[in-house]
SEMI-837127 format. One line per field, with one value per residue (C-alpha): residue number from 0; residue in one letter; chain; x, y, z. Coordinates in steps of 0.1 Angstrom, whole numbers, padded with zeros to 4 digits. Example, Ala and Ser with C-alpha at 12.3 -4.5 7.8 and 13.67 -1.06 7.14 Angstrom:
residues 2
pado = [0  1] .
gumar = [A  S] .
lovex = [A  A] .
xx = [0123  0137] .
yy = [-0045  -0011] .
zz = [0078  0071] .
//
This chain:
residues 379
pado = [0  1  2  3  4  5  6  7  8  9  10  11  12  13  14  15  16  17  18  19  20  21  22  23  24  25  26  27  28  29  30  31  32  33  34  35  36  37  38  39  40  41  42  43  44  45  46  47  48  49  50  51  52  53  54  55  56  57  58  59  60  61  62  63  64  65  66  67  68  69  70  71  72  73  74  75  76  77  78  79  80  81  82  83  84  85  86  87  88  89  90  91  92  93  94  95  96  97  98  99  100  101  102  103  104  105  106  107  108  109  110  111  112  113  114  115  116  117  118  119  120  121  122  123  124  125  126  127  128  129  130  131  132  133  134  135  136  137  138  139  140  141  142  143  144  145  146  147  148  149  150  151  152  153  154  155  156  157  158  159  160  161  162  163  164  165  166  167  168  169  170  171  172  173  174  175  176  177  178  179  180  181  182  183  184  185  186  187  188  189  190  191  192  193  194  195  196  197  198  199  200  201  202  203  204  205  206  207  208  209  210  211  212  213  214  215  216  217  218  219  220  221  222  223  224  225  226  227  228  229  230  231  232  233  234  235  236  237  238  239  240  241  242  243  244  245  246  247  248  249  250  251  252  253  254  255  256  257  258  259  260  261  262  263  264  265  266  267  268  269  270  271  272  273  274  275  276  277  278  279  280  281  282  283  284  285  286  287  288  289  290  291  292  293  294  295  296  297  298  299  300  301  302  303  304  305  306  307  308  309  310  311  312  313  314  315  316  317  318  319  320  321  322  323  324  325  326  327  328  329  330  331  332  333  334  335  336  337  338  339  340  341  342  343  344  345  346  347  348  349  350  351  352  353  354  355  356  357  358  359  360  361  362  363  364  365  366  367  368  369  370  371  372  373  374  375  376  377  378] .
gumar = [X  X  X  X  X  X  X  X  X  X  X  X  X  X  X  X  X  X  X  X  X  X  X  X  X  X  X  X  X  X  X  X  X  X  X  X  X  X  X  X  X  X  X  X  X  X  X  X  X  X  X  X  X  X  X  X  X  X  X  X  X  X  X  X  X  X  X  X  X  X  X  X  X  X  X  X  X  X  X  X  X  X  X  X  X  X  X  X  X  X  X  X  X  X  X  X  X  X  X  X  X  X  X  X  X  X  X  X  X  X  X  X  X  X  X  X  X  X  X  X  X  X  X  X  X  X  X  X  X  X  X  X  X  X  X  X  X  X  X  X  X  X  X  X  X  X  X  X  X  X  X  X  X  X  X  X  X  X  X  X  X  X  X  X  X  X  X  X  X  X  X  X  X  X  X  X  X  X  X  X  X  X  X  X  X  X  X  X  X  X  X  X  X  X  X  X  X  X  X  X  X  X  X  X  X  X  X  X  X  X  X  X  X  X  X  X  X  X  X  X  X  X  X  X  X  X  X  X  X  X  X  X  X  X  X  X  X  X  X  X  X  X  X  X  X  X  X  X  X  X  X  X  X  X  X  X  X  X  X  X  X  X  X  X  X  X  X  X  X  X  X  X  X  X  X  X  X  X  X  X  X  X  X  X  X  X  X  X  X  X  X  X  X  X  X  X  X  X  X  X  X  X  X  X  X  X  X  X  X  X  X  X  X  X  X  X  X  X  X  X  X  X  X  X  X  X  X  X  X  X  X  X  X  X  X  X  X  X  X  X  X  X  X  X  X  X  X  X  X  X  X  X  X  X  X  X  X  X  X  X  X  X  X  X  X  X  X  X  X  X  X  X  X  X  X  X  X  X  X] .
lovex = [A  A  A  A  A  A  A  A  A  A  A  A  A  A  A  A  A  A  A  A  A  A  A  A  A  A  A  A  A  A  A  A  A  A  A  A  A  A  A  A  A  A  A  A  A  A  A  A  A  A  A  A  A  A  A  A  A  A  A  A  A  A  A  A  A  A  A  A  A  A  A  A  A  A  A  A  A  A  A  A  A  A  A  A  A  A  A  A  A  A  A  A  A  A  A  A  A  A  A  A  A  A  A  A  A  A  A  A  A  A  A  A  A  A  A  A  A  A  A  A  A  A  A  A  A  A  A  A  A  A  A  A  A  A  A  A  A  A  A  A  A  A  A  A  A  A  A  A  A  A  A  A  A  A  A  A  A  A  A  A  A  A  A  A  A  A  A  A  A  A  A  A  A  A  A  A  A  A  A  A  A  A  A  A  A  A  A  A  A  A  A  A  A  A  A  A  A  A  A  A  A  A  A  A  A  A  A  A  A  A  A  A  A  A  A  A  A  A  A  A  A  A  A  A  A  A  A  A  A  A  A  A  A  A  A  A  A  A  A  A  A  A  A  A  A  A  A  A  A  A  A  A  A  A  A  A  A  A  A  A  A  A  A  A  A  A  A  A  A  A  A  A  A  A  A  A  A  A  A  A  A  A  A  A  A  A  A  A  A  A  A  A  A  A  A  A  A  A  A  A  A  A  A  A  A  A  A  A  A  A  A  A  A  A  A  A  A  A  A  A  A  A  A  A  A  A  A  A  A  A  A  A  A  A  A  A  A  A  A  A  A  A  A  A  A  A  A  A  A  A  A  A  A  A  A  A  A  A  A  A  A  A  A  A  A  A  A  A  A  A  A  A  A  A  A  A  A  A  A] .
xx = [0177  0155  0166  0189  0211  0209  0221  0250  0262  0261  0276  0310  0314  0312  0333  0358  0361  0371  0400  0411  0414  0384  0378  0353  0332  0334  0322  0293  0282  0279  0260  0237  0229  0217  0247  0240  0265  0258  0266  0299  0317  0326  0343  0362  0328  0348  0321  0331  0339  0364  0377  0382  0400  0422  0431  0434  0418  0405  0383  0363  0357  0346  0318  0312  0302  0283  0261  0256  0282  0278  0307  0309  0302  0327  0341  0343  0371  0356  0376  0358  0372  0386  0408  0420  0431  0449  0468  0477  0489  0465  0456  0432  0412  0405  0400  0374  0357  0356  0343  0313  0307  0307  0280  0263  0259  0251  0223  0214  0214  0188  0165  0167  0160  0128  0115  0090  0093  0110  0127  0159  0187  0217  0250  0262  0292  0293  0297  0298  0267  0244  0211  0172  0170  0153  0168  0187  0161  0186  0207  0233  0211  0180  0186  0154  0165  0199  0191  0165  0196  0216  0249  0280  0311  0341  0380  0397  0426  0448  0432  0413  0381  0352  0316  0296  0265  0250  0234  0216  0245  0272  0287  0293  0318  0303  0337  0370  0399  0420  0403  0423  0451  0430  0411  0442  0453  0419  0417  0456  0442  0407  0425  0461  0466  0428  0426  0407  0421  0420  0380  0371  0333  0329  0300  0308  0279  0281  0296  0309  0337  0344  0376  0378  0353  0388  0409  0389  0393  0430  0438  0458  0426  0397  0365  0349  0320  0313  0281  0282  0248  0244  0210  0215  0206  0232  0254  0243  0246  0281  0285  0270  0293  0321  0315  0309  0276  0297  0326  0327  0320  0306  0267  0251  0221  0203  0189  0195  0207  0180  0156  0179  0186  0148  0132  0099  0085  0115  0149  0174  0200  0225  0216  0214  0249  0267  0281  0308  0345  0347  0323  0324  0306  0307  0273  0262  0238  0233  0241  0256  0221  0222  0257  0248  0218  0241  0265  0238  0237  0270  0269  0243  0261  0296  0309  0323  0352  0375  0358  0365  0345  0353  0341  0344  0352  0345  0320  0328  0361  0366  0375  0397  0373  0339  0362  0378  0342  0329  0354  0349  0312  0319  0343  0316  0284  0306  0316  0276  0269  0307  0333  0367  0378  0416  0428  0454  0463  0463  0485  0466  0482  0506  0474  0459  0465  0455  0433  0424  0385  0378  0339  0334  0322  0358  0346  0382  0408  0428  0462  0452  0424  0418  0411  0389  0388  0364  0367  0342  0343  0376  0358] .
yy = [0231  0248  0241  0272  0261  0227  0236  0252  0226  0203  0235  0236  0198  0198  0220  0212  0176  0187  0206  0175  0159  0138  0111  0118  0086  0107  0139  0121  0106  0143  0157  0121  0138  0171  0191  0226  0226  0263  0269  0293  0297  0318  0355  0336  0331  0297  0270  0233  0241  0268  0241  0217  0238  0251  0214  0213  0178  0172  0145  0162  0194  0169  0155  0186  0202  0170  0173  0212  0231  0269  0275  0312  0314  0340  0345  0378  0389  0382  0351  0318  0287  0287  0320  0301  0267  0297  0309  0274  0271  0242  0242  0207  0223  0254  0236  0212  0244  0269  0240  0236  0277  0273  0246  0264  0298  0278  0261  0290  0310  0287  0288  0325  0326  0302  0325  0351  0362  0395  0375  0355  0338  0353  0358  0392  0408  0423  0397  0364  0351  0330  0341  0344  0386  0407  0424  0454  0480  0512  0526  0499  0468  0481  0490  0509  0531  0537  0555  0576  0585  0620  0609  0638  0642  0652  0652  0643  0657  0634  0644  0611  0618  0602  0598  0596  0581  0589  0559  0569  0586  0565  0575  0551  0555  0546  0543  0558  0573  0543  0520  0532  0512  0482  0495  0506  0470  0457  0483  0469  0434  0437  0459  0462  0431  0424  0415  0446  0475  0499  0502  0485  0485  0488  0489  0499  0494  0520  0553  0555  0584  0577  0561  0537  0552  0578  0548  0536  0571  0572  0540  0547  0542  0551  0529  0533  0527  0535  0529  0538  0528  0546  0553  0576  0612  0628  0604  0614  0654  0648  0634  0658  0687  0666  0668  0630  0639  0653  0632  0618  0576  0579  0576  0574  0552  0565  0541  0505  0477  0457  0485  0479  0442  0435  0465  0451  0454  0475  0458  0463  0488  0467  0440  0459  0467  0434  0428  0443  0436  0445  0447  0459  0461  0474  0483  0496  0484  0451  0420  0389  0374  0408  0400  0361  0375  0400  0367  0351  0379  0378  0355  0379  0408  0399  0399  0369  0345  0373  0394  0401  0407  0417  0430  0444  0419  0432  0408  0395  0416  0421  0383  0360  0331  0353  0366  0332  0315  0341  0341  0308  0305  0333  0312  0281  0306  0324  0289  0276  0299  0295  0313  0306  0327  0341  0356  0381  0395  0431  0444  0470  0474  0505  0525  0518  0547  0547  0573  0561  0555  0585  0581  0558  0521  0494  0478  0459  0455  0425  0430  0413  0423  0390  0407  0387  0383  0363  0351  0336  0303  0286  0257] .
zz = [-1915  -1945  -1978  -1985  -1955  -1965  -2002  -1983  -1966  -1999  -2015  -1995  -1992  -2028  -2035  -2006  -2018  -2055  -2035  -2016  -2045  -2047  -2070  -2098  -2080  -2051  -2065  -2085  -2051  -2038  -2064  -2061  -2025  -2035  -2039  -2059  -2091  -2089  -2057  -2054  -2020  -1998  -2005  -2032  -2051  -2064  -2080  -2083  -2121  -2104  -2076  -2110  -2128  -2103  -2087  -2129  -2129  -2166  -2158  -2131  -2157  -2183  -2155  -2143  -2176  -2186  -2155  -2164  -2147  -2159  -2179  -2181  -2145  -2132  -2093  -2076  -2090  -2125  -2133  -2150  -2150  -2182  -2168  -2138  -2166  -2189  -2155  -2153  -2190  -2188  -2224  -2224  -2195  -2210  -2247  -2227  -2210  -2243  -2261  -2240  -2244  -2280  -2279  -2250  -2271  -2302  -2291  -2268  -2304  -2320  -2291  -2291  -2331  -2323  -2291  -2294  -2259  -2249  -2226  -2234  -2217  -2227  -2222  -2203  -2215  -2180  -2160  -2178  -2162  -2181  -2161  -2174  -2178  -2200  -2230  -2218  -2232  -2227  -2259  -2255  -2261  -2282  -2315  -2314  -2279  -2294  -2323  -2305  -2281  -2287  -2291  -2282  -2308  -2288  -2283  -2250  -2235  -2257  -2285  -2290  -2308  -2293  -2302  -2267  -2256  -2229  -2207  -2174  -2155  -2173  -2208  -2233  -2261  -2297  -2309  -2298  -2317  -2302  -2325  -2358  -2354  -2357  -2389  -2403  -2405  -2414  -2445  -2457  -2454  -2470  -2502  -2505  -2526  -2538  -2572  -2579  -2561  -2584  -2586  -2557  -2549  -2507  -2482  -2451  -2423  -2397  -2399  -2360  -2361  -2401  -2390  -2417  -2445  -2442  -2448  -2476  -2494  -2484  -2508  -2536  -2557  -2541  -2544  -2576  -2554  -2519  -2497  -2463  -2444  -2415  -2392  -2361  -2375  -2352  -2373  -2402  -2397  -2384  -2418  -2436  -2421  -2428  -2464  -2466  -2488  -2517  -2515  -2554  -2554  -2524  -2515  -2480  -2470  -2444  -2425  -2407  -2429  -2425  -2446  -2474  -2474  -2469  -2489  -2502  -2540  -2555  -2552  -2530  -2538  -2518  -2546  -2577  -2586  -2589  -2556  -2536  -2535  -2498  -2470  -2439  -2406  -2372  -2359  -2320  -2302  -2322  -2309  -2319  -2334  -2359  -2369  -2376  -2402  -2416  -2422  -2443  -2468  -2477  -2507  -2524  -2510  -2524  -2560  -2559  -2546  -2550  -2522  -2488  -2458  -2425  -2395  -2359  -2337  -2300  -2288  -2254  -2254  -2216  -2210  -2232  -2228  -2241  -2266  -2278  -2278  -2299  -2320  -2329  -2329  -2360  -2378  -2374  -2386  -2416  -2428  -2428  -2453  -2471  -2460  -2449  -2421  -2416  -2384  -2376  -2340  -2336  -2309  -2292  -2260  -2273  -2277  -2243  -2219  -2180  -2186  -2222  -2213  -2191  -2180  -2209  -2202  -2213  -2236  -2250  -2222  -2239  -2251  -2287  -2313  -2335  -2371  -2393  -2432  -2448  -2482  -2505  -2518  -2499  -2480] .
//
């Protein structure tokens, strides 16, 4: 027997044993003998953190994830373990199992920040596998591909406006007219009762279809102030024959936020007028590690403990375990640098059509957006 059969055998028994109800003794005594913690059976694709989970045996998960049980390891119908607890209304299970994401991606984070290699292990939003790849190099995981791309403004048959990317023979949506019920609330919440909303300063990072630059000129008062920094130049001639140019209040930085935040020998005009009262960010084609560094310029950024700051919050937004672990490894980062997080749910179901994404890649199936609003200055 070579050694792939032999960690097959181990494999099943393993896995079989946690469905019989083995004892955790048991199961330790199995994995003493060879057996593969990342072995996943059959047409199933079940792993022993699966089995756990589903025999919902809190001990065993505890084990399991101690001796290194993948815990975004999905099945082949794209279910983790943590999915197969929340079927089960099994709340300590899945608590024990997003925990161990959060301090998976946390430390997974600082090794990442340390590594000068081009190759990372990270977490795919695809399918939940934590796997040594390299980057994704195309236009919808480097920065530097994405704003070389040509991207397509269009409207679909529902009259959804669109901004397209195209990605080998896939399109991409940049953003999606769906999206403005969610920036409709985030607008109300960042504005409608802030101390100063009659001259509000704003920077808003990433132009996308100008669905909520709009809602930020719709206020009652329009900002006094309004920066918009935006990169792509097919963004920035949409802009330009939308009349966003000469809009009074507002002014456009071309280019990625970094050039600004980190301009060299003159300062930066992010920095130079005082702060802003709201902040905003919803970028494409960065990833979590951009939005973390973006984080730690917020108390130069913002005016004070007054201001709000808020962002789009998509990461990991096909699965309610990658979303709810991101979600808190935010609220962790944001209250390192001092910031106390408030969430709202967003029902976004009554704007999800059948058809809704056309060719587009989903990028948010769940039925609830979790809205951010960071304040300064409430830890």
């Amino acid at each position: 027997m070579d050694q792939v059969d032999a960690a097959t055998v181990l494999g099943e028994h393993l896995i079989n044993a946690i469905l019989e109800n083995a004892s955790v003794g048991t199961v330790k005594d199995i994995l003493k003998s060879g057996a593969p913690l990342w072995y996943q059976k059959g047409e199933e694709g079940m792993s022993p953190l699966h089995a756990a989970a589903y025999v919902q045996n809190e001990e065993l998960v505890v084990m399991l994830i101690e001796k290194g049980a993948v815990w975004n390891a999905v099945d082949n119908f794209k279910n983790t373990a943590g999915d197969i607890a929340l079927s089960f209304n099994n709340a300590g299970i899945y608590t024990r199992i997003r925990d161990a994401g959060i301090r998976a991606e946390m430390l997974l984070g600082i090794l990442n920040a340390r590594s000068d290699s081009d190759e990372s292990m990270d977490m795919d939003a695809e399918d939940g596998a934590l796997i040594l790849r390299e980057r994704d190099k195309t236009a919808t995981g480097s920065n530097t591909a994405f704003l070389e791309s040509k991207l397509r403004y269009t409207v679909d048959e529902h009259g959804q406006e669109i901004c397209m990317l195209k990605v080998g023979k896939e399109e991409v949506g940049v953003m999606m007219g769906w999206e403005k019920g969610i920036m409709e609330e985030t607008v109300k919440k960042l504005c409608d009762d802030h101390r100063n909303n009659e001259r509000l300063k704003v920077l808003n990072v990433g132009f996308g279809l100008g669905i909520i630059d709009t809602l930020f000129q719709s206020l009652p008062h329009p900002p006094t102030q309004h920066v918009i920094i935006e990169p792509h130049s097919d963004v920035l001639r949409h802009m330009r024959d939308l009349g966003w140019y000469s809009k009074p209040g507002v002014q456009i930085l071309e280019g990625k936020w970094q050039d600004f935040i980190n301009a060299d020998g003159d300062e930066s005009p992010l920095l130079a007028g005082g702060g802003f009262d709201v902040i905003y960010t919803d970028t494409f084609s960065e990833d979590y590690s951009d939005l973390h560094r973006f984080f730690e310029h917020l108390p130069d950024l913002l005016a004070g403990p007054e201001s709000r700051f808020s962002f789009f919050n998509g990461l990991g937004a096909t699965n309610a375990l990658f979303y709810d672990v991101y979600t808190h490894i935010a609220e962790l980062h944001l209250a390192e640098v001092g910031f106390d997080i408030e969430w709202s749910d967003v029902d976004v179901t009554s704007t999800f059509e059948e058809d809704r994404w056309g060719k587009s890649r989903e990028y948010f199936t769940l039925p609830f957006y979790r809205l951010p609003i960071a304040k300064m200055g409430m830890v």
